[in-house]
Kinemage of the C-alpha trace (Angstrom):
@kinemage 1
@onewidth
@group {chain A} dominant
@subgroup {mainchain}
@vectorlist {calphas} color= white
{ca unk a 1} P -3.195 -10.333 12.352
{ca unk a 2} L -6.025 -9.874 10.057
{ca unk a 3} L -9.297 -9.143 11.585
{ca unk a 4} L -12.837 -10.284 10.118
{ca unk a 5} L -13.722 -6.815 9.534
{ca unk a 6} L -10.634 -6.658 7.220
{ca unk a 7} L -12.210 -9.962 5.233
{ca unk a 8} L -14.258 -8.320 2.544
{ca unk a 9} L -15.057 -12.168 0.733
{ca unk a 10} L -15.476 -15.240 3.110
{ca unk a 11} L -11.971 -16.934 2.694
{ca unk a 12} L -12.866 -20.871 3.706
{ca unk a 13} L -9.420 -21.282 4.734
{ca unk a 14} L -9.225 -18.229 7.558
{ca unk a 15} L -11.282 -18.365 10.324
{ca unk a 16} L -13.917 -15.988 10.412
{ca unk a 17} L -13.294 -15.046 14.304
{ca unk a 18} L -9.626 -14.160 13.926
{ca unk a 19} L -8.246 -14.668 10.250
{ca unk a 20} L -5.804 -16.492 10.940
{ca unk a 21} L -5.573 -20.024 8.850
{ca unk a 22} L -7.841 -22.701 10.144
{ca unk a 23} L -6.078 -25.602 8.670
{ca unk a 24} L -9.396 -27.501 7.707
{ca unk a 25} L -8.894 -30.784 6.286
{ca unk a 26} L -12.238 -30.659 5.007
{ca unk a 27} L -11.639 -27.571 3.467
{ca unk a 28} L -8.355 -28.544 1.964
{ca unk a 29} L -9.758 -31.570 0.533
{ca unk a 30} L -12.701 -29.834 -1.193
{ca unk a 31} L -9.828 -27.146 -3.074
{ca unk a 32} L -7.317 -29.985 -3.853
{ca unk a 33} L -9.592 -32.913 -4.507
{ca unk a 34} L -7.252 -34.845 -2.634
{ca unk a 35} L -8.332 -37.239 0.729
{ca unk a 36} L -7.132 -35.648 3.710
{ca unk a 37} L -6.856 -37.548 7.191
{ca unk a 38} L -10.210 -36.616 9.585
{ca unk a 39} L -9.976 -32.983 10.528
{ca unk a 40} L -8.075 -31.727 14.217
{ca unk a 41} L -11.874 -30.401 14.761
{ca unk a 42} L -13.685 -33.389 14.827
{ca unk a 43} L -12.148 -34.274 18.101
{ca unk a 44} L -11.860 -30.739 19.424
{ca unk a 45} L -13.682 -29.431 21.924
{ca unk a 46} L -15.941 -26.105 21.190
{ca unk a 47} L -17.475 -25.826 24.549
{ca unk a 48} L -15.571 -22.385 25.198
{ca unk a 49} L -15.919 -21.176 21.335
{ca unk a 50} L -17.028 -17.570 21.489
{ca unk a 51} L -19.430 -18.911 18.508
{ca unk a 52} L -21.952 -16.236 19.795
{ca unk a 53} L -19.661 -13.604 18.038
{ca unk a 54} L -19.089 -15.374 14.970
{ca unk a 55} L -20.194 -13.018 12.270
{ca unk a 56} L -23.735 -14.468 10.669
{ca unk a 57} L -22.439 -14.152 6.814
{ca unk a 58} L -19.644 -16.577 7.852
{ca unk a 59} L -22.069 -19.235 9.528
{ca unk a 60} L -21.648 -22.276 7.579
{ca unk a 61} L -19.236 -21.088 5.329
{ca unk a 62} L -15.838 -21.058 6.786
{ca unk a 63} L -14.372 -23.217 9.884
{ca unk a 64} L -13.250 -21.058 13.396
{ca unk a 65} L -9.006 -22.245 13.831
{ca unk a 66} L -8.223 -24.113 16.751
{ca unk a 67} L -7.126 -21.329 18.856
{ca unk a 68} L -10.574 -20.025 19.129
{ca unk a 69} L -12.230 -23.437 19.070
{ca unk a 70} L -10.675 -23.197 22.473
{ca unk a 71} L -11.860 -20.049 23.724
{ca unk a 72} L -7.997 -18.691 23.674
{ca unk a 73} L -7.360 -14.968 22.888
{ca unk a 74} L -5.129 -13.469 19.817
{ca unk a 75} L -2.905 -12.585 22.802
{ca unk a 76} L -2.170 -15.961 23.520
{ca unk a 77} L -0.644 -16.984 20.525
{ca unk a 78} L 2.661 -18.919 21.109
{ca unk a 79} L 5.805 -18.851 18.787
């Protein structure tokens, strides 16, 4: 797992609590140009987002993944 310490350039497509992909539709439209269908994060939930540790140079700039959007740890990552 890459950590955001390890990010040395905001990567729009990792999120900047984790590094793991976000999967932004948003995002993904803006780099392909192509229409996406409406984002999973516009009906997600973010009331236990640890967005109090998000790192202030990423504010804005890249989308937190779904994992953490739910307040879930690294840890709990299912494969």
């Amino acid at each position: 797992m890459r950590t955001p310490s390890s990010i040395d350039a905001i990567d729009a497509t990792r999120c900047p609590l984790c590094g793991e992909e976000n999967r932004c539709a948003m995002e993904t439209a803006r780099e392909t140009g192509e229409p996406q269908p409406p984002c999973w994060c516009m009906a997600t939930d973010f009331r236990n987002a640890p967005l109090a540790s998000l790192p202030a140079a990423s504010r804005g700039k890249a989308c937190i993944c779904a994992r953490c959007a739910a307040g879930a740890p690294a840890a709990a990552i299912q494969n």
